[in-house]
C-alpha positions in Angstrom: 0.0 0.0 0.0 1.3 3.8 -0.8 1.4 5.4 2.4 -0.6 8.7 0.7 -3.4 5.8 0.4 -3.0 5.2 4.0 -2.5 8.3 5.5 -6.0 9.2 7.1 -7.2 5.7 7.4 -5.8 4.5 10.8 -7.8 1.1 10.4 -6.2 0.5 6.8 -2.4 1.7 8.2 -2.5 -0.8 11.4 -4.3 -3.2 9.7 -2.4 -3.1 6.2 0.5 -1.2 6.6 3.2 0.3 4.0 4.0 -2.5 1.4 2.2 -4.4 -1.2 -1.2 -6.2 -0.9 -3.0 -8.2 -2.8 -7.0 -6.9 -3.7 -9.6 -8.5 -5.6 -11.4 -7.8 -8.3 -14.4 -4.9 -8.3 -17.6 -6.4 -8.7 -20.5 -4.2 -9.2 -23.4 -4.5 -7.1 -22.0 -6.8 -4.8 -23.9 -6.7 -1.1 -22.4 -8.5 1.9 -24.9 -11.2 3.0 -27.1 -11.2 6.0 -28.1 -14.1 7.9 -32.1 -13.7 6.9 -30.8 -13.8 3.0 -28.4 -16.7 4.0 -31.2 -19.0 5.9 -33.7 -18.2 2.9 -31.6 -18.8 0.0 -28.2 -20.1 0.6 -28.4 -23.2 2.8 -27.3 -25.3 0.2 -24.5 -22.9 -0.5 -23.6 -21.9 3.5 -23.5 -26.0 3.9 -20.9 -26.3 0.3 -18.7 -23.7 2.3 -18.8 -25.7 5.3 -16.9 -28.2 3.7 -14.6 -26.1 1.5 -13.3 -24.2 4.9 -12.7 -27.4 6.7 -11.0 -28.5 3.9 -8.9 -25.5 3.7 -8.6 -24.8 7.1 -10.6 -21.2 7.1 -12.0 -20.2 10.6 -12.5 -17.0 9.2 -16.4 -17.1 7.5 -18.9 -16.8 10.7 -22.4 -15.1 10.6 -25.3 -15.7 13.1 -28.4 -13.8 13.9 -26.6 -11.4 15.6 -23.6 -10.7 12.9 -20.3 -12.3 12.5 -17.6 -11.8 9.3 -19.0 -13.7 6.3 -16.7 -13.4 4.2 -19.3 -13.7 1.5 -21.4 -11.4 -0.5 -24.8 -11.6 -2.7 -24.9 -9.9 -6.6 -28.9 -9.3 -6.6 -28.2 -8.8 -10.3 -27.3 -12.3 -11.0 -28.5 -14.1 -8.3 -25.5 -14.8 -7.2 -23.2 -15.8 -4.3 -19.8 -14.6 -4.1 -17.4 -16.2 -1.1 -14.3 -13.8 -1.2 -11.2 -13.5 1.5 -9.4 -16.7 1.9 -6.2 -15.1 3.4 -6.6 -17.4 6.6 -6.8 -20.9 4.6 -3.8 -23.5 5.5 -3.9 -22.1 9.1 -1.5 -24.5 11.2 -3.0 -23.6 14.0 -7.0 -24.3 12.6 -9.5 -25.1 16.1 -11.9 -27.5 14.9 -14.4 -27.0 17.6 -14.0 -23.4 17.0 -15.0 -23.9 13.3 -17.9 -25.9 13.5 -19.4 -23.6 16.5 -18.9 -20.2 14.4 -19.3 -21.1 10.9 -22.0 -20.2 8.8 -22.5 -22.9 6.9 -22.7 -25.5 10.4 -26.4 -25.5 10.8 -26.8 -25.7 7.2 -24.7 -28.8 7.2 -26.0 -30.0 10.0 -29.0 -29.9 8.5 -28.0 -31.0 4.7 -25.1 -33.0 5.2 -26.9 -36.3 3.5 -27.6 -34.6 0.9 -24.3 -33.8 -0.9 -22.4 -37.0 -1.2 -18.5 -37.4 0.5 -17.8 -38.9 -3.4 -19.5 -35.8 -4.7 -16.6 -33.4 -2.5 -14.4 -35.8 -3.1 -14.5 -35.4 -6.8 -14.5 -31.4 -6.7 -11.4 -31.4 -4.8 -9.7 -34.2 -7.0 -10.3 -31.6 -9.8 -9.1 -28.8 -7.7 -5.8 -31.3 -6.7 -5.2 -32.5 -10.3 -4.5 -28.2 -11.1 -2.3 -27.2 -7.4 1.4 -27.8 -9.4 0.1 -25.2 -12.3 -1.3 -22.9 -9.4 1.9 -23.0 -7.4 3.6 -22.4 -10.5 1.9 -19.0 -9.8 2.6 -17.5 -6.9 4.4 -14.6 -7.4 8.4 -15.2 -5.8 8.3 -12.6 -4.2 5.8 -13.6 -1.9 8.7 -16.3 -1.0 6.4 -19.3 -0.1 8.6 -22.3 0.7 8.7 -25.7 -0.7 7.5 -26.8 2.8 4.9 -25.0 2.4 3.9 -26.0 -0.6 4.0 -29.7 0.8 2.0 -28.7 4.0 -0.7 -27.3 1.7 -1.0 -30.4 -0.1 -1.0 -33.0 3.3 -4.0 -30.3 4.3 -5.4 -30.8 1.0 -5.2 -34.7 1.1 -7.0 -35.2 4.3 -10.6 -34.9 2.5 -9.9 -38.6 1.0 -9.6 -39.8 4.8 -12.2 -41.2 6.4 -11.0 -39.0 9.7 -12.0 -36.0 7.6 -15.5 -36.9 7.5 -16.0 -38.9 11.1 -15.0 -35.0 12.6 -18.0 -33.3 11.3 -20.2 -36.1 11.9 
């Protein structure tokens, strides 16, 4: 970040600070997602991300009646759901119990969870799996991720096709 961007924004200089960043794409008409719009229309959705987190180890999507930090946002345009921040996947230090009490997606999976098939997440991330040497490949070098890393991604990865996986959220 310049520091002219951040020089009247306290929350963006403590938070951020001087250096580069990563942003996402602007997406017009984007609104964040409230629990009401969540529990109407996106159970099957809040209960997909339920597994994707666990999967890549991201506490960091929670909503409840009384708020939280989805992490995900609704184009009214479309009709269409938009998860976004995944800075926190591949945490080392992921609390399981902490997860399934704060996510939004637990009582939705809860819920659903005989619905959508272990083979049917199993496959998505095999197709995600078959692509992670090309998307390593991509990381910038100067973001200086290490080969160990990269391997500690991948045992994290791997864990979906383990029966442990599944017996945790069951």
């Amino acid at each position: 970040m310049d520091h002219l961007l951040l020089r009247y924004n306290d929350a963006a200089s403590n938070s951020l600070g001087e250096g580069v960043a990563f942003a996402s794409e602007f997406i017009e008409g984007l609104q964040p997602i409230t629990y009401q719009l969540l529990t109407n229309q996106g159970k099957s959705l809040a209960s997909e991300l339920f597994i994707f987190d666990l999967w890549v180890r991201n506490e960091d999507r929670t909503l409840s009646a009384i708020g939280g930090n989805p992490n995900l946002f609704y184009q009214p345009a479309e009709t269409k759901f938009w998860a976004l921040d995944h800075n926190l996947a591949f945490d080392m230090n992921f609390k399981l119990d902490e997860f399934k009490s704060s996510h939004l997606g637990s009582d939705a999976w809860i819920e659903q969870r005989n619905l959508p098939s272990k083979d049917y997440f199993q496959s998505k991330a095999d197709s995600c799996i078959d692509k992670i040497d090309q998307i390593f490949k991509e990381v910038p070098k100067d973001w200086e991720p290490s080969d160990d890393y990269f391997s500690q991604i991948r045992l994290i990865l791997d864990q979906i096709f383990e029966d442990s996986f599944w017996r945790q959220i069951t």
